[in-house]
C-alpha positions as CSV (number, residue, x, y, z in Angstrom):
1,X,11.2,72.7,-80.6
2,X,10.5,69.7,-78.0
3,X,8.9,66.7,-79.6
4,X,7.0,64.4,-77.1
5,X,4.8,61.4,-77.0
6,X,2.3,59.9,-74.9
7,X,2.4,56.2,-74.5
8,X,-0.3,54.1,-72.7
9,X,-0.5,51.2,-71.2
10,X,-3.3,49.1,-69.3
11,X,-2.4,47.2,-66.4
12,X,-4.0,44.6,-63.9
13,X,-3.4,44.7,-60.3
14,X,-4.3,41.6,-58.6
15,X,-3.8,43.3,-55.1
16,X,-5.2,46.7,-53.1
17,X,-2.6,49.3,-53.3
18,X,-1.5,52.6,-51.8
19,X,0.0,55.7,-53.2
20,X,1.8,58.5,-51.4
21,X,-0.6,61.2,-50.9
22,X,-3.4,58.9,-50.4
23,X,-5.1,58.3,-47.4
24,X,-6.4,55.2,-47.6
25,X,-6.3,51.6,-49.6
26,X,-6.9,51.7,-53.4
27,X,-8.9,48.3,-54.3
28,X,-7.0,45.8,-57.3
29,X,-8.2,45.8,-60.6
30,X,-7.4,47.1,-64.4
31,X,-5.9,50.7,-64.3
32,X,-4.5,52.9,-66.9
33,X,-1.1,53.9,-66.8
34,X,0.0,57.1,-68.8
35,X,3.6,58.0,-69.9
36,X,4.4,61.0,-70.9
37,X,7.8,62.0,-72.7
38,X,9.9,64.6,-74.3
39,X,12.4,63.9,-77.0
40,X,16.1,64.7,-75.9
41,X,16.9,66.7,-79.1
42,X,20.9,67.0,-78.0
43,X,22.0,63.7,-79.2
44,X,21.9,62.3,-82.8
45,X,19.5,59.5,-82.6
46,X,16.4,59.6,-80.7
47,X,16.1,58.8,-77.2
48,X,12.9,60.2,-75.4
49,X,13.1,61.0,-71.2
50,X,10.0,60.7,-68.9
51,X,8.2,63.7,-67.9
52,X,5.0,62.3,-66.4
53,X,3.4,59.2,-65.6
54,X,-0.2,59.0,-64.5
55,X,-2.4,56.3,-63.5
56,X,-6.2,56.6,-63.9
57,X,-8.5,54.9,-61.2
58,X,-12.0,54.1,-63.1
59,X,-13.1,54.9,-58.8
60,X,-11.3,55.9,-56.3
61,X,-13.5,53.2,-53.7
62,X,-11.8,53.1,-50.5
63,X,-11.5,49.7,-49.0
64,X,-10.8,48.5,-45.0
65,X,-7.3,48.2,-44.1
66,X,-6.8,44.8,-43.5
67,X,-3.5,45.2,-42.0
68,X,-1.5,43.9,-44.6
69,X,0.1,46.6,-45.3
């Protein structure tokens, strides 16, 4: 049986951002960042590998490229 864990983490972006996939600017601010895990049961002690890591936008507000980027 695979044991895994879920860890979370809140993070603050101070500037707009992009993410593959997305089509425009995502606008700064505090986001929540999801790691998800599964225990490598093979070895003797524990040691967990990353499955999936998710970040949740509180709104997805496109902003105007301002060229930066």
């Amino acid at each position: 049986m695979m044991s895994t864990r879920a860890t979370l983490h809140t993070v603050k972006l101070n500037n707009s951002f992009r993410l593959n996939g997305v089509d425009f600017v995502l606008s700064a601010g505090t986001h929540l960042v999801e790691a998800d895990e599964e225990n490598i049961a093979e070895i003797s002690f524990s040691i967990y590998r990353r499955v999936c890591t998710t970040i949740t936008l509180p709104k997805i507000m496109p902003i105007r490229n301002s060229g930066r980027f």
